[in-house]
VMD Tcl script that builds the backbone (N, CA, C; Angstrom):
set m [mol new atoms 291]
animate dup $m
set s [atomselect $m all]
$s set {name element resname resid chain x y z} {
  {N N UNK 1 A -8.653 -16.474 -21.896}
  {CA C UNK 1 A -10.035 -16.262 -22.258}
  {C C UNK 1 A -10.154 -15.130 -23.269}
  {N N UNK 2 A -9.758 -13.696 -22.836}
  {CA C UNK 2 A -9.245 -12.644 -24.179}
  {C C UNK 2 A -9.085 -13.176 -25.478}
  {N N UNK 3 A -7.823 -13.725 -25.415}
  {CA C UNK 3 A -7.382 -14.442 -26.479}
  {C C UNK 3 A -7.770 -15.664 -27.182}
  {N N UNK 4 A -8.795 -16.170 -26.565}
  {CA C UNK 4 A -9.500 -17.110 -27.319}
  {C C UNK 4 A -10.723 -16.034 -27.955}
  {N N UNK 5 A -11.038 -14.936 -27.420}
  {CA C UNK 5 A -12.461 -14.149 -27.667}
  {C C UNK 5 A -11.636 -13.608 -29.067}
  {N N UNK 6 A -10.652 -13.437 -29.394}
  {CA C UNK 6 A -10.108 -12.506 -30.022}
  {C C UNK 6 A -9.636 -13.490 -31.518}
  {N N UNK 7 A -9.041 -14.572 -30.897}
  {CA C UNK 7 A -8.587 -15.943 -31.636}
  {C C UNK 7 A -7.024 -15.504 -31.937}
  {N N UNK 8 A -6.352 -14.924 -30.634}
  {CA C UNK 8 A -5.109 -14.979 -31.345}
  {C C UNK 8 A -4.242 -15.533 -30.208}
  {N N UNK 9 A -3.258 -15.601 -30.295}
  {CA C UNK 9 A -2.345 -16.670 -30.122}
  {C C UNK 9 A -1.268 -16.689 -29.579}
  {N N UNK 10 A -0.156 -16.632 -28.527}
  {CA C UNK 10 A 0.943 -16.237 -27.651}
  {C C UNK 10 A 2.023 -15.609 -28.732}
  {N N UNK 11 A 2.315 -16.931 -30.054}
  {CA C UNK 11 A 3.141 -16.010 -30.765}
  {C C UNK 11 A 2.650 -15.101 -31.550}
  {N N UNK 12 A 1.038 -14.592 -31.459}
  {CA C UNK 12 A 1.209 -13.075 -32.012}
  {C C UNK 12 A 2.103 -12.324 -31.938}
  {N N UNK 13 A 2.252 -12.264 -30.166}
  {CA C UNK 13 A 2.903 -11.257 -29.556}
  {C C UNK 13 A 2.062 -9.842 -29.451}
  {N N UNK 14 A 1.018 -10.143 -28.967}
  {CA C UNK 14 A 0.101 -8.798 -29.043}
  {C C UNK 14 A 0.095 -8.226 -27.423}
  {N N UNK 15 A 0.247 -7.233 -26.749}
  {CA C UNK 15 A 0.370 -7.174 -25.495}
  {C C UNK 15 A -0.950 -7.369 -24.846}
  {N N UNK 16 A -0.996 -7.677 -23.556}
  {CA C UNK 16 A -2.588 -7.723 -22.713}
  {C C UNK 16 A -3.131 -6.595 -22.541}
  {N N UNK 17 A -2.478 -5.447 -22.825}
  {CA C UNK 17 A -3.337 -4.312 -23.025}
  {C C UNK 17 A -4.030 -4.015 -23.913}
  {N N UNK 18 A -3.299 -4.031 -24.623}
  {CA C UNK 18 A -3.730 -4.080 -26.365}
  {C C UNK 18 A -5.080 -5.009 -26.299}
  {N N UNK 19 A -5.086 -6.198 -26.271}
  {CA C UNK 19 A -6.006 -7.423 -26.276}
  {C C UNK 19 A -7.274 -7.150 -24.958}
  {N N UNK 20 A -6.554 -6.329 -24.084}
  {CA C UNK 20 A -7.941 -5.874 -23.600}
  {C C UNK 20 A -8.606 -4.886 -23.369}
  {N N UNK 21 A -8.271 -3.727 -24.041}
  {CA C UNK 21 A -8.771 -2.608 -24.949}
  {C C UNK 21 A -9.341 -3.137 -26.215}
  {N N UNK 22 A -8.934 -3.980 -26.605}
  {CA C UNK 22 A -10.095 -4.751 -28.255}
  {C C UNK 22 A -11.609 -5.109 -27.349}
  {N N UNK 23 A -10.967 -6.232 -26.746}
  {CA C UNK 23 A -12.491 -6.868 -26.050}
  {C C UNK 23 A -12.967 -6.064 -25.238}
  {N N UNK 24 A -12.806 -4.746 -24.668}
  {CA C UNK 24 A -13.327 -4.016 -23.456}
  {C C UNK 24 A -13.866 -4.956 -22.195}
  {N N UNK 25 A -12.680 -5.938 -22.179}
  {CA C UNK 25 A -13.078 -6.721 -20.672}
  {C C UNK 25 A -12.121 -6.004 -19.578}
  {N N UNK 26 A -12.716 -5.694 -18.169}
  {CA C UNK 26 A -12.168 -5.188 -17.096}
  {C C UNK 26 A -11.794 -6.465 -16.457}
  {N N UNK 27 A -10.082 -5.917 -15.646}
  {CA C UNK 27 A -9.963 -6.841 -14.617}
  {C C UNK 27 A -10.608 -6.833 -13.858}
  {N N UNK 28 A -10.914 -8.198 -13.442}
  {CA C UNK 28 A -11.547 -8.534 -11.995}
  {C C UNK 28 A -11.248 -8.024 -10.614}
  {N N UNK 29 A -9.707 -8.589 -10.373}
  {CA C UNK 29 A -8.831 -7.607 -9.500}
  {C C UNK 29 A -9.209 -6.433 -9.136}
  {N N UNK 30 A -8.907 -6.044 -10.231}
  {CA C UNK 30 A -8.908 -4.667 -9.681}
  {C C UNK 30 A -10.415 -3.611 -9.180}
  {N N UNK 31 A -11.325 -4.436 -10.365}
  {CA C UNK 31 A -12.898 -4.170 -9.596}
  {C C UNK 31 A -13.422 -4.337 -8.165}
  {N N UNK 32 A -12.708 -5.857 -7.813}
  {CA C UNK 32 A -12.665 -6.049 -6.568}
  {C C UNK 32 A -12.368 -4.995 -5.670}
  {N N UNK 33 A -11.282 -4.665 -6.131}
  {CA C UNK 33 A -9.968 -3.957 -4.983}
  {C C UNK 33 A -11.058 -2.625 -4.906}
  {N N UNK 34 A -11.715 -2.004 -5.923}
  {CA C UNK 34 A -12.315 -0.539 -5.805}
  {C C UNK 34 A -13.100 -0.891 -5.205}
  {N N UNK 35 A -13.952 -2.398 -5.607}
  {CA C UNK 35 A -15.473 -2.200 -4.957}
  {C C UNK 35 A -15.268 -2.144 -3.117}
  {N N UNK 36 A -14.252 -2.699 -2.588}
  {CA C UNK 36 A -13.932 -3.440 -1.088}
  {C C UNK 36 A -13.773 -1.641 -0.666}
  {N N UNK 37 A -12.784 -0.946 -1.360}
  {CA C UNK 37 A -12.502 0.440 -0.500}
  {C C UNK 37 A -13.549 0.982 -0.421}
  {N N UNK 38 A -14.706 1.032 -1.261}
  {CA C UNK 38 A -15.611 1.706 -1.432}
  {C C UNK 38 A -16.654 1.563 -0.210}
  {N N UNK 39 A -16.844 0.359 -0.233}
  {CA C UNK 39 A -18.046 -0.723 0.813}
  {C C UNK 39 A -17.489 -0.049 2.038}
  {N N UNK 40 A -15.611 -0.037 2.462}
  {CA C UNK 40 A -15.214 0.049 3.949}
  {C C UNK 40 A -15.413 1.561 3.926}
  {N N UNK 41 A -14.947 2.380 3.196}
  {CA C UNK 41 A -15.455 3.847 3.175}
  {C C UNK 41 A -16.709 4.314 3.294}
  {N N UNK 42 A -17.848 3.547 3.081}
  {CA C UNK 42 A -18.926 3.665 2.933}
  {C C UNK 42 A -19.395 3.621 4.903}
  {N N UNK 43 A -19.108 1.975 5.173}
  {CA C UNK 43 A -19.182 1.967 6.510}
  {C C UNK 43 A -18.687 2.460 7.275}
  {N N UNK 44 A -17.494 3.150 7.446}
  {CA C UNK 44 A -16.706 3.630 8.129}
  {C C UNK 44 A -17.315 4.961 8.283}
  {N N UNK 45 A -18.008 5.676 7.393}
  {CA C UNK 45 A -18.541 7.372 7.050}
  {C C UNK 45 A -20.098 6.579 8.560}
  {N N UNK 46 A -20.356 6.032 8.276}
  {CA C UNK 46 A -21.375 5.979 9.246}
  {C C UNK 46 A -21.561 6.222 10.576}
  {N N UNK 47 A -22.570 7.122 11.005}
  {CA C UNK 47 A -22.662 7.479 12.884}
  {C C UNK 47 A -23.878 7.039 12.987}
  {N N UNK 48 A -24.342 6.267 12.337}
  {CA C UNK 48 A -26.395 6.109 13.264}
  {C C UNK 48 A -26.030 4.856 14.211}
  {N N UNK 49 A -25.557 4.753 14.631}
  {CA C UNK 49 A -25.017 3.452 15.604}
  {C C UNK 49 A -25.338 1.956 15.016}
  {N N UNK 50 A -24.966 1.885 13.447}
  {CA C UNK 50 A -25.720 -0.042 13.620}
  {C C UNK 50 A -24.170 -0.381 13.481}
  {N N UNK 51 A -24.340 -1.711 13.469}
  {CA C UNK 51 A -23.610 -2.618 13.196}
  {C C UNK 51 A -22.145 -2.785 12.627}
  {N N UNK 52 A -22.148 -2.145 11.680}
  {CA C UNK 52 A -21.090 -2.420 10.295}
  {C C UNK 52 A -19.939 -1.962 10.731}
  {N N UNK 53 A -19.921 -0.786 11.273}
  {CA C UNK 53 A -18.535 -0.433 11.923}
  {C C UNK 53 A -17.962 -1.643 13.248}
  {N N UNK 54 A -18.440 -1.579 13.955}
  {CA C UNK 54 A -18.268 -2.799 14.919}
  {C C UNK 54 A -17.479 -4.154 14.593}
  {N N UNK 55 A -18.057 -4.619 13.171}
  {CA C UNK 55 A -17.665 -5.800 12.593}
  {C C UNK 55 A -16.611 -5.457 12.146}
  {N N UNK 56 A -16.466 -4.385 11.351}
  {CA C UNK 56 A -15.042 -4.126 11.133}
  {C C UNK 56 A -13.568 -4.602 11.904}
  {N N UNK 57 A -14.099 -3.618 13.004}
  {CA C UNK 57 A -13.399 -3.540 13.629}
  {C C UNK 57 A -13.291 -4.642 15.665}
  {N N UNK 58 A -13.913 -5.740 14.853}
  {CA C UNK 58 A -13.983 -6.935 15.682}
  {C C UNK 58 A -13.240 -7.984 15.555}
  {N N UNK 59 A -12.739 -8.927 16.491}
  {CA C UNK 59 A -11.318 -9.756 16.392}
  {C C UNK 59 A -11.939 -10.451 17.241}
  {N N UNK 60 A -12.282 -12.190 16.086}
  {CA C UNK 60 A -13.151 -13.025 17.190}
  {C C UNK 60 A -12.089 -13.825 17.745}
  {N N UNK 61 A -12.173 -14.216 19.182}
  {CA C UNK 61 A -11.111 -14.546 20.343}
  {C C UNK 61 A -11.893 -15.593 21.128}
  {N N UNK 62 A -11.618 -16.794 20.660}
  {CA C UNK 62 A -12.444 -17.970 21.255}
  {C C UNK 62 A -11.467 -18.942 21.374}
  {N N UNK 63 A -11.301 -19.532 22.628}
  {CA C UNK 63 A -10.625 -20.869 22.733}
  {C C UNK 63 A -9.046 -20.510 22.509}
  {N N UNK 64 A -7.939 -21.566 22.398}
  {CA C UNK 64 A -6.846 -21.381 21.646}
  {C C UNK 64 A -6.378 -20.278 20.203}
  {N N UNK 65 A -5.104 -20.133 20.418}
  {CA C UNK 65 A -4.977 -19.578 19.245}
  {C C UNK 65 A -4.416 -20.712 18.361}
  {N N UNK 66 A -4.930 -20.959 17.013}
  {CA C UNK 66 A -4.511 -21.630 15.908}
  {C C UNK 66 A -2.950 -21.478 15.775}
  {N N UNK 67 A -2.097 -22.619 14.765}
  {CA C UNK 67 A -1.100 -22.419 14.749}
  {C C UNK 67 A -0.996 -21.818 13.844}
  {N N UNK 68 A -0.043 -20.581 13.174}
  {CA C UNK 68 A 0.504 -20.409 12.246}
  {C C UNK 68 A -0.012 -18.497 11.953}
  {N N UNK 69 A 0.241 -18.014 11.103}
  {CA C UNK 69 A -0.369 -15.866 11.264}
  {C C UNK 69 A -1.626 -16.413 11.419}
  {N N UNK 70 A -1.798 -15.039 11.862}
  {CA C UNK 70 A -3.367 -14.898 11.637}
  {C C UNK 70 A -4.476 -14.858 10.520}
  {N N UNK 71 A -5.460 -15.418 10.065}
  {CA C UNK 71 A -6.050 -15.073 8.902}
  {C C UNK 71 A -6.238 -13.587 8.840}
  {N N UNK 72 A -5.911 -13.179 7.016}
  {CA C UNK 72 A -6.381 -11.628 7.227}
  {C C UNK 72 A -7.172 -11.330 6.601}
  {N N UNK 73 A -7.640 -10.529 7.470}
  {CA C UNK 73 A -9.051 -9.417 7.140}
  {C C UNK 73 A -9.151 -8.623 5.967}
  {N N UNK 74 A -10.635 -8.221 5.702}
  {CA C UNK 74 A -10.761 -7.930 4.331}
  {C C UNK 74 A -10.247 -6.186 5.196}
  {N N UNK 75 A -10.217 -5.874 6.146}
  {CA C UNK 75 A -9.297 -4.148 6.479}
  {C C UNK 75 A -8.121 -3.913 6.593}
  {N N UNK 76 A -7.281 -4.763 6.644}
  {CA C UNK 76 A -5.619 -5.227 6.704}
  {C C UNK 76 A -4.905 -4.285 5.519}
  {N N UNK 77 A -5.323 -4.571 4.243}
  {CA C UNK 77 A -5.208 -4.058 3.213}
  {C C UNK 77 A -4.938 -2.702 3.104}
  {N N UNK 78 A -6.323 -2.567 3.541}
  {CA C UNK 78 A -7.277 -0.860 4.170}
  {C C UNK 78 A -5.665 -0.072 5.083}
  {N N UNK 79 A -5.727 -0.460 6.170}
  {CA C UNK 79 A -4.930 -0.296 7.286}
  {C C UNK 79 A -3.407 -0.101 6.599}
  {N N UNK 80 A -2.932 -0.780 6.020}
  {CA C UNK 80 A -1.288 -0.976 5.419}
  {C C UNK 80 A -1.242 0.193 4.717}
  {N N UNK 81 A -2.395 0.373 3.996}
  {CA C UNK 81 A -2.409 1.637 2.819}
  {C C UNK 81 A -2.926 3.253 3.249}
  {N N UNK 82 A -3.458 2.584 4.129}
  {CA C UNK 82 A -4.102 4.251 4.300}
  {C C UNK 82 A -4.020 4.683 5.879}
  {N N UNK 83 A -3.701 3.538 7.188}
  {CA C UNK 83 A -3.124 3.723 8.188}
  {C C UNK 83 A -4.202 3.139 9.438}
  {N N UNK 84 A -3.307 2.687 10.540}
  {CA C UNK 84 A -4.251 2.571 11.623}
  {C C UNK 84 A -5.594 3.266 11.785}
  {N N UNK 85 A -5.274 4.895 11.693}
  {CA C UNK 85 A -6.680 5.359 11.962}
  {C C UNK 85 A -7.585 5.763 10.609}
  {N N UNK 86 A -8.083 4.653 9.928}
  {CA C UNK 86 A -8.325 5.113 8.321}
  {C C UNK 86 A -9.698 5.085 8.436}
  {N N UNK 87 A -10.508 4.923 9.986}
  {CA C UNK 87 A -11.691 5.129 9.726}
  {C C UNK 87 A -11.786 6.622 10.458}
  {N N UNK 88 A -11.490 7.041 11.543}
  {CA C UNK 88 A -11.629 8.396 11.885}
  {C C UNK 88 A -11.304 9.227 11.094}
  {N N UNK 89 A -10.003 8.987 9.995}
  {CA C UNK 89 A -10.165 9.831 9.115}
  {C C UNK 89 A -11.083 10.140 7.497}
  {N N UNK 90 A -11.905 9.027 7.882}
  {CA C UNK 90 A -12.613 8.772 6.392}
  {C C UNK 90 A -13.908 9.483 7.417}
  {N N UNK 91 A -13.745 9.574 8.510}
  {CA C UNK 91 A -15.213 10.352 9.194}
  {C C UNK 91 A -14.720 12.148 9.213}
  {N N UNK 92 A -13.493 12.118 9.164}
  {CA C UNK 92 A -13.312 13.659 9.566}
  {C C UNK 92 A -13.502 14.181 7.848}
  {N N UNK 93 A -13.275 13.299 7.096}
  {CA C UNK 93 A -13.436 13.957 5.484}
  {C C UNK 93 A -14.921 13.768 5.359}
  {N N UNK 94 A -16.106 13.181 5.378}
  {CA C UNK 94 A -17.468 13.502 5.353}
  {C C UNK 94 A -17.471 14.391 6.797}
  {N N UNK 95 A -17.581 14.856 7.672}
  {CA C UNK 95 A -17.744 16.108 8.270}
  {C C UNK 95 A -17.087 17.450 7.313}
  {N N UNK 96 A -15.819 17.206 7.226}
  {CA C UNK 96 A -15.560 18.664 6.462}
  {C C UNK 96 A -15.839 19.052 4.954}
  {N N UNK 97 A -16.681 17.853 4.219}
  {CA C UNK 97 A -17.559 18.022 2.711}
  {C C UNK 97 A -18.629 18.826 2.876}
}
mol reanalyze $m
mol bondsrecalc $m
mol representation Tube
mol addrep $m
């Protein structure tokens, strides 16, 4: 898509950086990836008792288990990178700000 915006062509040989510093288009990816930490950091900082934390951290358990892993969660990610307890500690950093 760049490279049609741009009109050039594989054997330019122009790198994807290059080509997307011309067009000032952002990856998607990676917008994603900021906007998701942001949203779970956001909920996670929360104490007025609603909802959002709860869901987080809810594992629906109905009937059989399906064959094959488990589907994963949009906190899995969260968890691998920043650790089991990544919401108590995203609460102990808004207490000590």
């Amino acid at each position: 898509m760049e490279r049609s915006m741009l009109g050039v062509s594989l054997r330019d040989q122009i790198r994807n950086e290059e080509i997307r510093r011309r067009t000032r288009v952002t990856e998607i990816a990676q917008r994603v990836a900021k906007l998701k930490w942001q949203c779970a950091g956001h909920i996670a900082r929360r104490t007025d008792g609603r909802w959002g934390p709860k869901v987080l951290e809810w594992k629906h358990r109905t009937g059989k288990r399906s064959v094959g892993p488990p589907p994963t969660r949009s906190t899995d990610d969260i968890q691998r990178v920043a650790g089991k307890s990544w919401t108590r500690a995203s609460q102990k950093s808004c207490v000590l700000q």
